[in-house]
C-alpha positions in Angstrom: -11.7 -24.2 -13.5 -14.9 -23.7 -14.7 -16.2 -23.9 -18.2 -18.7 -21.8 -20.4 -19.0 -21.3 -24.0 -18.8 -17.3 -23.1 -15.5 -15.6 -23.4 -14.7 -15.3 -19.5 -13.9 -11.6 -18.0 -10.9 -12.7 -16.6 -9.1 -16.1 -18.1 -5.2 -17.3 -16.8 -4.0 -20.5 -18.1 -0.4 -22.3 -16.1 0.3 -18.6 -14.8 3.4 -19.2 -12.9 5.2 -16.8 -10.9 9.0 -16.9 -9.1 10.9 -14.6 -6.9 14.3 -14.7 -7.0 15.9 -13.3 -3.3 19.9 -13.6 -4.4 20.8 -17.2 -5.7 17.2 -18.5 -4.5 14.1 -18.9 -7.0 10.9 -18.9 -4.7 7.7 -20.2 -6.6 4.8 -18.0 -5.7 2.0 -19.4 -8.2 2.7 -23.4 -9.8 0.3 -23.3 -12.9 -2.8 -21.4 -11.9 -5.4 -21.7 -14.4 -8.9 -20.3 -13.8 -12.0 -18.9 -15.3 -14.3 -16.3 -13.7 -17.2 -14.9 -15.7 -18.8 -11.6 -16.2 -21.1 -10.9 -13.3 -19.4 -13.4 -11.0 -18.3 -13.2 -7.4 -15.4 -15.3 -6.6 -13.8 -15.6 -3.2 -10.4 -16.7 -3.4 -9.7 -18.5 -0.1 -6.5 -19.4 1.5 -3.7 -19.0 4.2 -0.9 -16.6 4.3 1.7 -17.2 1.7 -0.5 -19.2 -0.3 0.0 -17.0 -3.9 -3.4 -15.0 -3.4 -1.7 -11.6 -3.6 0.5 -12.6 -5.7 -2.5 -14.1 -7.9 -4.5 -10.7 -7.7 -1.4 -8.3 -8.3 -1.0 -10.0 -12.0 -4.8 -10.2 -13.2 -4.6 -6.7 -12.2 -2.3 -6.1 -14.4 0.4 -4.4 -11.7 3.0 -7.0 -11.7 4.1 -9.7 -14.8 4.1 -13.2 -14.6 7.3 -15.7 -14.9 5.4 -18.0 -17.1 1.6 -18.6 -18.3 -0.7 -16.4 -20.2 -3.4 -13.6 -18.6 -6.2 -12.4 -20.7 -8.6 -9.2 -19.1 -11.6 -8.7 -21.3 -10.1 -10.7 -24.6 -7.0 -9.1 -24.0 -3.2 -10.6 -23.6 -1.6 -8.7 -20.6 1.3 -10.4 -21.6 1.2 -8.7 -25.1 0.9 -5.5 -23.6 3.4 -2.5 -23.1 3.6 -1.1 -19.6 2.1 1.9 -21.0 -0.9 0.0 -22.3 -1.3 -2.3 -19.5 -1.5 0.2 -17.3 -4.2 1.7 -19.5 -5.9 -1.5 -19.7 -6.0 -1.1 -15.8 -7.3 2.0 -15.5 -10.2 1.2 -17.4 -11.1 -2.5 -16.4 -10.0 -3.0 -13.0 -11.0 -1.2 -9.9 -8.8 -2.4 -6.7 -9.9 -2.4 -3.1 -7.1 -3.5 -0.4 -6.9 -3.3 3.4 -5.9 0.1 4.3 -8.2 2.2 3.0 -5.9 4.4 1.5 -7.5 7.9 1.3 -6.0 10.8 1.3 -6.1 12.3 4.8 -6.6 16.0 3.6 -9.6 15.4 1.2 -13.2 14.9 2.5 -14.8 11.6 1.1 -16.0 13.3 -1.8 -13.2 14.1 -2.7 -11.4 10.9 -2.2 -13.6 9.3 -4.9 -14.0 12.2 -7.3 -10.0 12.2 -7.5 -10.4 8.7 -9.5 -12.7 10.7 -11.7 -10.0 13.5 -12.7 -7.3 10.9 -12.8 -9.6 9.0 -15.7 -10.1 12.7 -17.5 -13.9 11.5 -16.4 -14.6 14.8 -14.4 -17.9 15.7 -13.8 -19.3 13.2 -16.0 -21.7 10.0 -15.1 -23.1 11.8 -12.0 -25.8 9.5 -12.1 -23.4 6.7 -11.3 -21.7 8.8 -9.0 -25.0 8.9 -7.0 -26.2 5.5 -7.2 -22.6 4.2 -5.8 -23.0 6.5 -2.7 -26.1 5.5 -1.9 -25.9 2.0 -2.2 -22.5 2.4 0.3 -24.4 4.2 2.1 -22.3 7.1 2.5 -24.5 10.3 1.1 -24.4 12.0 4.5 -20.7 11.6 5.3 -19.3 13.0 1.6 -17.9 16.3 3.3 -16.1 14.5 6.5 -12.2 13.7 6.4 -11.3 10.3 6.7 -10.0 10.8 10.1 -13.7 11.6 11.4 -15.0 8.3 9.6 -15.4 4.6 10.8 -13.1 1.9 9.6 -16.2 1.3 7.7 -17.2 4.1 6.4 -13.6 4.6 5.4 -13.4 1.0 3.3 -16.8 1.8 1.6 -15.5 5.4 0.3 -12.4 3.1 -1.4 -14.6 0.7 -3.2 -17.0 4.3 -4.3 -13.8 5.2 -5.1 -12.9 1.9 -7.0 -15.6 1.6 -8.7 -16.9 5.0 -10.0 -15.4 4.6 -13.6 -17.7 1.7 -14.0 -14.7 -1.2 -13.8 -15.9 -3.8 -14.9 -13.7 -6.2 -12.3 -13.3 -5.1 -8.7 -10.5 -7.0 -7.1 -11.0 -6.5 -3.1 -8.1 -7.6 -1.3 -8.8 -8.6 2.5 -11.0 -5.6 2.2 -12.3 -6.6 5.7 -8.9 -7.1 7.3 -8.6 -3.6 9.3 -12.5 -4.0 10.3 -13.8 -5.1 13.7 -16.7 -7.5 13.3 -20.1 -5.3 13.1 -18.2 -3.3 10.0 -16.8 -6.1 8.3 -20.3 -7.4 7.5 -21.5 -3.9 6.4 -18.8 -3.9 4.2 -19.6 -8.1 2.9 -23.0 -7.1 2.8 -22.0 -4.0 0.7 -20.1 -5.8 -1.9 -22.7 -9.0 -2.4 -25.4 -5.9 -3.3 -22.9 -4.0 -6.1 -22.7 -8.0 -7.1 -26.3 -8.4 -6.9 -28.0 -5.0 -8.2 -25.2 -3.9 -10.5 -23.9 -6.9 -11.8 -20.4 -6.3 -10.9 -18.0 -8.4 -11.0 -16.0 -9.4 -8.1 -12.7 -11.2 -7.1 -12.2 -11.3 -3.2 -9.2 -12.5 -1.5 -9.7 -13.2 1.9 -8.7 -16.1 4.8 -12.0 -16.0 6.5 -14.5 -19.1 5.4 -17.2 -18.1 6.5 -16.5 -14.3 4.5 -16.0 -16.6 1.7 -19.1 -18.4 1.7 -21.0 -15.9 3.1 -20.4 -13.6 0.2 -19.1 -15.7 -3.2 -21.1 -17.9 -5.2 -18.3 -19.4 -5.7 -15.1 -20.1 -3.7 -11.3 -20.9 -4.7 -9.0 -22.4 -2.8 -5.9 -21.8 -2.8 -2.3 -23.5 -1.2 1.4 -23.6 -2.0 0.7 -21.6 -5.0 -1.9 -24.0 -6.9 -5.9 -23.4 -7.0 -8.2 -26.2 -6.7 -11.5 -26.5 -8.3 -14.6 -24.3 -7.2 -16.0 -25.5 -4.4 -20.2 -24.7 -4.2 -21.6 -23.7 -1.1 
């Protein structure tokens, strides 16, 4: 856990987690407490099975712990309503996963600008809008379907499409999971320049080392539901 006399973005402290499948409890997370400051990127390394999901689904405010305390921003999740948390994660939390998830009858324009109408932000912060497609490099594919676009240029329309509401935490889960080789480190090398140029904030699951290091300035590990301290690289 790391410490710094800044209020961190995201802070958990002894999150626990259990799933219950009939008369069984199953411990996903054991006490997970961690700090991860504004302008960071984390990687959050570990094996299948290991609570990483798990982890990422409840600082994103989508499912509710069994025991420990979440804070986004200052805020208690915890002390949240479902309709406020999922305000609170509208505004603060884009989310990138492995499938791309676009919608098939929308060009990629439109697969991004859909996040803007969602937010009521419709036509507004064009300026954004523009910088984010040209640092994904995706200005000349705006009117193509997903189905006539790369794995690649598919994953980098979702984090345009994360991200254009100005989030100020992207969460990219396995973001380079459905990706052959060549497009996976378009889309690393994508994510370390929204770190690097715009200061955002990222949290990156994934069970690739080398992505880890390659990308994070900072890596997590993670096994049998506990997190161990930050390893440098």
């Amino acid at each position: 856990m790391t410490t710094n006399t800044e209020r961190p973005l995201i802070r958990t402290r002894d999150l626990r987690k259990v799933y219950r499948f009939g008369s069984v409890d199953v411990p996903a997370l054991r006490g997970v407490s961690m700090d991860v400051q504004a302008g960071e990127f984390v990687a959050l390394l570990g094996p299948s099975g290991s609570g990483k999901s798990t982890l990422f689904h409840i600082v994103g405010g989508m499912l509710a712990p069994t025991g420990g305390s979440v804070e986004i921003d200052g805020v208690r999740l915890e002390s949240l309503s479902d309709a406020q948390r999922t305000e609170l994660r509208k505004r603060k939390v884009g989310f990138v996963f492995q499938r791309f998830n676009l919608l098939p009858t929308l060009t990629a324009e439109e697969n991004i600008r859909i996040a803007q109408h969602i937010a009521g932000r419709a036509g507004k912060d064009e300026g954004h809008f523009e910088e984010l497609v040209r640092i994904l490099g995706i200005r000349h594919r705006m009117r193509h379907k997903p189905s006539t676009l790369s794995g690649g240029e598919q994953q980098r329309v979702a984090i345009a499409r994360a991200l254009v509401n100005r989030p100020p935490i992207l969460l990219a889960d396995e973001p380079t999971g459905n990706l052959d080789s060549e497009n996976s480190l378009v889309v690393l090398e994508v994510l370390k320049t929204l770190n690097r140029d715009l200061g955002q904030t990222v949290m990156m699951i994934t069970h690739n080392p080398d992505a880890a290091r390659e990308c994070a300035a900072r890596v997590l590990q993670m096994r049998d539901g506990r997190i161990s301290e930050p390893r440098h690289d």
